[in-house]
C-alpha positions in Angstrom: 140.7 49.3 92.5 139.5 48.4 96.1 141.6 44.9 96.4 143.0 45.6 93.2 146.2 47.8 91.5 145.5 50.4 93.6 145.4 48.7 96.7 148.8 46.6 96.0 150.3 49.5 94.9 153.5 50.8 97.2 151.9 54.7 97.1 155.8 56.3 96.4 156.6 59.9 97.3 154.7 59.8 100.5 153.9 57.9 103.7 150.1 57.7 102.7 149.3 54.3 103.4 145.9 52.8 101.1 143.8 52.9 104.4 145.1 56.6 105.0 143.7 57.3 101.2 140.8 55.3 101.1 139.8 57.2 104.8 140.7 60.5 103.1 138.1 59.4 100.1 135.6 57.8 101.9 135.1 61.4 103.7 134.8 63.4 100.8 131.6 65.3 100.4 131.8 64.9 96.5 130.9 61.1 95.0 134.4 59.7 93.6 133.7 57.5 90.9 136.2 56.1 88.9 136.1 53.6 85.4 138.4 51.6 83.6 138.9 52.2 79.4 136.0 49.4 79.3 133.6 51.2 81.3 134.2 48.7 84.5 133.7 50.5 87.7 137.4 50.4 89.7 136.6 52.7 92.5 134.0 54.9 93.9 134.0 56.3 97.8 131.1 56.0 100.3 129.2 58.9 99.3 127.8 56.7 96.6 125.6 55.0 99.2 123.8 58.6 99.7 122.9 59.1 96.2 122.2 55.3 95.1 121.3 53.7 98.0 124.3 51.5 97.1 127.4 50.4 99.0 130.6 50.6 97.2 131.3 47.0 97.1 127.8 46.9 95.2 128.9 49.2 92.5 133.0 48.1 92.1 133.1 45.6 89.3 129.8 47.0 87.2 129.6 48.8 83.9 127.9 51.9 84.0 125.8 50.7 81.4 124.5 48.2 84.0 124.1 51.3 86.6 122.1 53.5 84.1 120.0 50.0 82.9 119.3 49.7 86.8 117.9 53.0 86.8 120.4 54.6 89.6 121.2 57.1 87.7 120.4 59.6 84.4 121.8 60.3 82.0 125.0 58.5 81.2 127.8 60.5 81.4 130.7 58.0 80.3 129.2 57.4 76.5 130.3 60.9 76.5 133.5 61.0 77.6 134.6 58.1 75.5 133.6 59.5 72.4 135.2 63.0 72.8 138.0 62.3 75.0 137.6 65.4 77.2 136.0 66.8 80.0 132.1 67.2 80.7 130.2 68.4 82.7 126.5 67.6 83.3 123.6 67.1 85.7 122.2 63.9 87.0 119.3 62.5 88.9 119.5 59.2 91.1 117.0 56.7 91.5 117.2 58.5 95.2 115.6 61.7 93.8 119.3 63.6 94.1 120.2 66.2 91.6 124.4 65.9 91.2 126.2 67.8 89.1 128.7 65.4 87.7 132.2 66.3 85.8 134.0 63.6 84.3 137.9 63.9 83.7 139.7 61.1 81.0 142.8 60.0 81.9 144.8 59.0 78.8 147.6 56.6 78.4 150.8 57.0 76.1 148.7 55.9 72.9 146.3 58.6 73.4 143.7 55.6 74.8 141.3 56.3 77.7 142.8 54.3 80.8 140.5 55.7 83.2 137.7 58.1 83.4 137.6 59.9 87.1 134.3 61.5 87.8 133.5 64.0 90.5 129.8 64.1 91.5 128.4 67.3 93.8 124.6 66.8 95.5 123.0 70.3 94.5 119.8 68.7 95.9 120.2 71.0 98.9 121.6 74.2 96.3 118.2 73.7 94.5 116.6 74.0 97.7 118.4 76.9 98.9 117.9 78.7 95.2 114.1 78.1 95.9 113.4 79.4 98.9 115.7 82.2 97.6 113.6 83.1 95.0 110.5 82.8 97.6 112.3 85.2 100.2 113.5 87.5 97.0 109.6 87.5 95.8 108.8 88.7 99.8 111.4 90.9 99.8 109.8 92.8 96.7 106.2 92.3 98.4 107.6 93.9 102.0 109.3 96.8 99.9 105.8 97.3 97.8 104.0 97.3 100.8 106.3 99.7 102.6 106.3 102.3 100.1 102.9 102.2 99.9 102.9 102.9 103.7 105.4 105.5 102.8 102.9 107.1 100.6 100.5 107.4 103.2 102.6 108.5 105.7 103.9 112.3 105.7 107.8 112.4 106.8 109.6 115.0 105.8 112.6 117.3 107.9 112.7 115.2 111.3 108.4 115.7 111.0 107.1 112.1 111.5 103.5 111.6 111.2 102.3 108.0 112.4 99.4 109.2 114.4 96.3 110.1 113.5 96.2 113.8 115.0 99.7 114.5 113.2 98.3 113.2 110.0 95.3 115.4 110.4 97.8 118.4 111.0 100.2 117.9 107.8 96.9 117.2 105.6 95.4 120.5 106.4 98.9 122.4 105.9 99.4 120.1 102.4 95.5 122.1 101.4 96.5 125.5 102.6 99.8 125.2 100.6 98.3 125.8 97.5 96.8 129.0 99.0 98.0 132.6 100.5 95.4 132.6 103.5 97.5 133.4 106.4 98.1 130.5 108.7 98.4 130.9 112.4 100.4 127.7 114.1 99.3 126.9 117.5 101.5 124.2 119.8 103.9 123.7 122.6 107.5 124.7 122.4 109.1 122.2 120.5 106.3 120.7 118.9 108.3 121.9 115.6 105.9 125.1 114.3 109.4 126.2 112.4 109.4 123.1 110.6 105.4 123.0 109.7 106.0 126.6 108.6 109.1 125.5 106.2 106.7 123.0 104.8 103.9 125.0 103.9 106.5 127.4 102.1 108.0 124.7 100.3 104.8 123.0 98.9 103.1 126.6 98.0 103.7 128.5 95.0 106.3 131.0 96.6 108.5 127.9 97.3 110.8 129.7 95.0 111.1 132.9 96.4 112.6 133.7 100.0 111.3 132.5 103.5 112.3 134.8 105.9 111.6 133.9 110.1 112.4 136.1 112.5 111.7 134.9 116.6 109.8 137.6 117.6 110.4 137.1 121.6 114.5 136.3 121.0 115.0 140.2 119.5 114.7 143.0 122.4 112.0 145.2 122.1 113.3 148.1 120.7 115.2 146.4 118.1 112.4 144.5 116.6 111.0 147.1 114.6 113.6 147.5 112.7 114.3 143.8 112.2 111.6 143.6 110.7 110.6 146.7 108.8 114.5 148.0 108.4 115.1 152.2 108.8 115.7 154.5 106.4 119.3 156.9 106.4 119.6 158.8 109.6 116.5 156.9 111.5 118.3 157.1 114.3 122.2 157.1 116.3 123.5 154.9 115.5 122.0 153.6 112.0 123.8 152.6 109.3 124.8 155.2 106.6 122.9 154.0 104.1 120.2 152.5 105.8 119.3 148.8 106.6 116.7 146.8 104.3 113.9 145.0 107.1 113.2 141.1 106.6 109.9 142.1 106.0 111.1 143.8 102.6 113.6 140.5 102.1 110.6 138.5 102.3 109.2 139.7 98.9 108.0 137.3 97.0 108.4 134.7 99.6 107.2 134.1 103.2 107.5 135.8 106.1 107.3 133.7 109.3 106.6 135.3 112.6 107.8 133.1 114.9 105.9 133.5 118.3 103.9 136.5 117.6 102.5 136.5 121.3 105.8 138.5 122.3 105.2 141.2 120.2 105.2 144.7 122.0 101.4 146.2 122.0 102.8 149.9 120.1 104.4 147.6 117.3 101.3 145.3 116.5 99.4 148.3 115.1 102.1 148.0 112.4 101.9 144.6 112.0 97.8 144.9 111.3 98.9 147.1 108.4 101.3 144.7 106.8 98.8 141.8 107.3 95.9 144.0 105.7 97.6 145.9 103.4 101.0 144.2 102.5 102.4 147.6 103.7 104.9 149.1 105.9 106.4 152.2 106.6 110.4 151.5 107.7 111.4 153.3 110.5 112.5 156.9 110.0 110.7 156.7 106.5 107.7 159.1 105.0 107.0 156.7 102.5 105.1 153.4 102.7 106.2 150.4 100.8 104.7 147.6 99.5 105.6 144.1 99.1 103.9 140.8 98.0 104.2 138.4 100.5 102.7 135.2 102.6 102.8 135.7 106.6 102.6 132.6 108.8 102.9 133.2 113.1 103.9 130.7 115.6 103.2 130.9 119.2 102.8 128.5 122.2 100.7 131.1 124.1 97.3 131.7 124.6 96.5 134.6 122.2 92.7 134.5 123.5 93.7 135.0 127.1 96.5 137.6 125.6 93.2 139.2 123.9 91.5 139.3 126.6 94.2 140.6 129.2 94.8 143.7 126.9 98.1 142.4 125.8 97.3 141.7 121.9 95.3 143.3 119.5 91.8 141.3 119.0 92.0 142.9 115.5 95.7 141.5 114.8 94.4 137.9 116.1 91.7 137.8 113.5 93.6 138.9 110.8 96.3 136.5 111.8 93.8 133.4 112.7 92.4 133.2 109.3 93.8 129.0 109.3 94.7 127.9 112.4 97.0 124.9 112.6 97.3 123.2 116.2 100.0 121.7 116.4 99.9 118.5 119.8 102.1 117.7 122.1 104.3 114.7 121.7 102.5 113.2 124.7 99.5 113.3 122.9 100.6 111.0 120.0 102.4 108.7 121.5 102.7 106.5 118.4 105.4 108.6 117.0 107.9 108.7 119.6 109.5 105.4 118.2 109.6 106.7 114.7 111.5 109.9 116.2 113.4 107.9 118.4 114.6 106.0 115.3 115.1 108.8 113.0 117.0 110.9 114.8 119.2 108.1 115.9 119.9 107.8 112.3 121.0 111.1 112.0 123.3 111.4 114.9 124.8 107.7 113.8 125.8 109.3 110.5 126.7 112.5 111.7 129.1 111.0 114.9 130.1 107.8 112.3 128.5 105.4 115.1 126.2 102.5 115.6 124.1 102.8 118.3 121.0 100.9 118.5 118.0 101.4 121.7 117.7 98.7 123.9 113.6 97.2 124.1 113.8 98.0 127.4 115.0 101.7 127.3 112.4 102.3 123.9 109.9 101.0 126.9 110.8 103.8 129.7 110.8 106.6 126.2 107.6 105.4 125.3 106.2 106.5 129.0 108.1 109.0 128.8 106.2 112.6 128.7 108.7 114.5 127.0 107.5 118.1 128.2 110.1 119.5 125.5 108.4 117.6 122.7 110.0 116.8 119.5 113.4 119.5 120.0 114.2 117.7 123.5 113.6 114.0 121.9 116.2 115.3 119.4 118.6 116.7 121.7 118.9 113.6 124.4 119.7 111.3 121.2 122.4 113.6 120.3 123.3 113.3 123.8 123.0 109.6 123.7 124.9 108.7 120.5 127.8 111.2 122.2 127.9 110.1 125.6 127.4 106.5 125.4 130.5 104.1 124.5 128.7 101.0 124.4 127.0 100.4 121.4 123.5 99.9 122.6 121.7 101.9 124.9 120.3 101.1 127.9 117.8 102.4 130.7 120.9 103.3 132.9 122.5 105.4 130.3 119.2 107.8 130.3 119.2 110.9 132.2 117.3 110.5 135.9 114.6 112.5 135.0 113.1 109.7 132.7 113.9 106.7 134.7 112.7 108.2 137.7 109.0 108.0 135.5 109.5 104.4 134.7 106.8 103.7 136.9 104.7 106.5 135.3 101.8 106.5 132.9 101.4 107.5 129.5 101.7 111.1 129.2 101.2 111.3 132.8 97.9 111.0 132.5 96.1 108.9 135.6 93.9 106.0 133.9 90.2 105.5 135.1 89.9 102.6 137.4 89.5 99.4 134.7 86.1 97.3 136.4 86.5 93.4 136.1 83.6 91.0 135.9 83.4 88.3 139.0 84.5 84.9 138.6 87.3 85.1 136.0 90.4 83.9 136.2 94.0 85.8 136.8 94.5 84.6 133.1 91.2 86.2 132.4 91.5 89.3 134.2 95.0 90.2 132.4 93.4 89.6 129.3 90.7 91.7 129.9 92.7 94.7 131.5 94.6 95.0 128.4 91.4 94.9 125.9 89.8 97.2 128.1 93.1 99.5 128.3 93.4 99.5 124.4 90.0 100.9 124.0 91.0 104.0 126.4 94.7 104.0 125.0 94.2 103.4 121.7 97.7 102.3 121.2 99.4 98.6 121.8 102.4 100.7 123.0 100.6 102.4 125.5 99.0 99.1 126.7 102.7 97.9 127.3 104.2 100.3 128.4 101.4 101.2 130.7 101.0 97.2 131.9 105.2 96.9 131.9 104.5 93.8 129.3 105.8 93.2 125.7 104.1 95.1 123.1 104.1 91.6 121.3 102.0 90.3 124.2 99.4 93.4 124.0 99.3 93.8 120.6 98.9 89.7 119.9 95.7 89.8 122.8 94.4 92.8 121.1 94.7 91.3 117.6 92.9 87.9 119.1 89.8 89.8 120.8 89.9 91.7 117.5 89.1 88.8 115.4 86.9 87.6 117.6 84.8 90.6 117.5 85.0 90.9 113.9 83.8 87.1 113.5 
């Protein structure tokens, strides 16, 4: 049509001159090819030149017989059309390698003839592309999720407990084993290293899981309270008492657990009655003649030095045996340093629920955490992300927004610990010497976030010098 009908045509019902149309077509994305009822090409746009290699003033006036003899294009589409008289739809390949999908419209006259045939050609090259490297980053996906539940597997997480590090791993293995048993389990560690959670989770992977788990904080009851707390009174015990009496968690914990949550604040006069229950699985409540017995697990939790307690006259050595059958010790968040992050995370997820926020930690601020010594351990990482996720109106968090405590340790090391002087060999270069103080930290650090936060450097930088000198050793 390009110098023919078309083009002498006066195009009524609008101002669109043929050069306005012919600009319009020429930019269309999608090949416009049209044929006459004798299979003569009348029109196609320039996107022809992308699939064929040809202009349009070298396809106008050929059959598309001629184009698929050539070899431009496959299969023919027209042969098609002609012979039903409606639309079809198919897909094509070029002598350029292109993949169209092609649909070609008839246009019939009065007599039911085909006058033209319009066909609409879309590259899908690219689509195939993008589908393919689909599938590939679908296939990975699968693989990354594989390989993170396996991680999963190995890795104990359970109640805000995150276990990356190898001394936390060691800890939940041995309470996973003494589960299945009803030793009694003494749990040694700072305050806030999360003994009340360890505890939960021995209960709830033993066979008592069912029955009840009773705690009681032995140093948050007064004195002369905590007897009955824990072994209840009889009618009468005392002014005061209840009518009828009061049942003692001790007696509630039948079946179950009882958890003595730090034991080292138990009076001296009251431990003689703990030794019985521990022995004997017997008590005798306060005000009572008559002992009772009860079938229970007892796990203790305390941050103190029951030794040194022993040893100052302050607790029973024959309670601490009994007690100290397993001992569980429980370290300090500056001591495995690798799970800060993981924490960090979690219970930034928590909060982000809870508050219906998005916060996210800068690189920068999980830097100055990670040097952090957090003297309250896991219970104070828990409560400044609360704090954070509350406080903050920005969406990400930054080193200003922590309190002045912890950016006033920036410049501190890990766990406040004071590194041994690091001794370079003579004659290397700056380069060198860098390289050789971060090796030679990662041996006494053990940790690529250590190295960085220790060197202020990118743990991408540590970890990829540590990964290099680790292939060259292995080599």
């Amino acid at each position: 049509m390009a110098g023919g009908k078309l083009e002498q045509q006066n195009l009524q019902g609008n101002n669109l001159s043929w050069d306005d149309l012919k600009k319009i077509l020429d930019n269309s994305f999608d090949e416009i090819f049209v044929v006459d009822g004798k299979g003569m090409v009348v029109y196609v746009n320039e996107a022809c030149e992308r699939h064929y290699g040809l202009k349009p003033s070298d396809v106008i006036g050929k059959t598309v017989h001629y184009l698929v003899n050539e070899g431009y294009y496959s299969p023919a589409l027209a042969p098609v059309v002609f012979r039903e008289k409606k639309t079809v739809t198919l897909e094509q390949v070029t002598n350029f390698g292109k993949k169209l999908v092609v649909t070609a419209v008839p246009i019939l006259n009065n007599q039911g003839e085909i006058e033209f045939v319009v066909m609409n050609s879309r590259d899908i090259t690219h689509l195939e592309q993008l589908k393919h490297d689909l599938d590939e980053t679908r296939k990975l996906v699968e693989k990354y999720k594989q390989e993170v539940h396996e991680l999963r597997q190995k890795e104990i997480s359970f109640d805000g407990y995150i276990a990356h590090s190898k001394k936390m791993r060691a800890c939940l293995q041995i309470a996973q084993r003494v589960a299945a048993v009803d030793s009694t389990v003494l749990i040694l560690g700072e305050s806030g290293t999360g003994k009340n959670v360890l505890a939960k989770f021995i209960h709830n992977h033993s066979t008592r899981k069912d029955g009840p788990f009773m705690s009681i904080n032995c140093a948050a009851i007064p004195e002369q309270l905590l007897e009955s707390e824990l072994f209840g009174y009889c009618r009468g015990a005392f002014t005061g008492a209840e009518k009828s009496g009061k049942v003692g968690l001790v007696e509630l914990a039948d079946g179950g657990t009882l958890f003595l949550d730090e034991i080292g604040e138990v009076p001296l006069k009251l431990q003689a009655k703990l030794l019985e229950l521990v022995q004997d699985n017997s008590f005798l409540p306060v005000g009572g003649k008559e002992h009772k017995k009860v079938n229970i697990r007892i796990l203790a939790a305390t941050n103190r030095n029951l030794l040194k307690l022993v040893e100052e006259k302050s607790f029973r050595e024959d309670l601490y045996y009994r007690l100290n059958v397993i001992e569980i010790a429980l370290p300090p968040l500056r001591e495995r340093t690798e799970d800060i992050i993981p924490l960090l995370c979690y219970f930034l997820d928590r909060y982000n629920a809870k508050y219906k926020v998005s916060h996210q930690f800068s690189q920068k601020c999980l830097d100055m955490l990670v040097r952090y010594s957090w003297p309250g351990n896991v219970r104070e990482v828990e409560h400044l992300v609360e704090r954070l996720v509350v406080t903050v109106p920005e969406t990400k968090i930054l080193p200003e927004h922590l309190p002045e405590n912890i950016r006033a340790m920036q410049d501190s090391q890990p766990g406040g610990q004071s590194l041994p002087p690091i001794i370079f060999t003579d004659g290397v270069s700056i380069k060198e010497k860098e390289k050789e103080l971060i090796i030679q930290l990662y041996r006494q650090l053990g940790s690529s976030y250590k190295v960085a936060a220790a060197l202020n450097i990118s743990q991408s930088k540590a970890t990829r010098v540590i990964r290099k000198h680790l292939n060259r050793a292995s080599k």
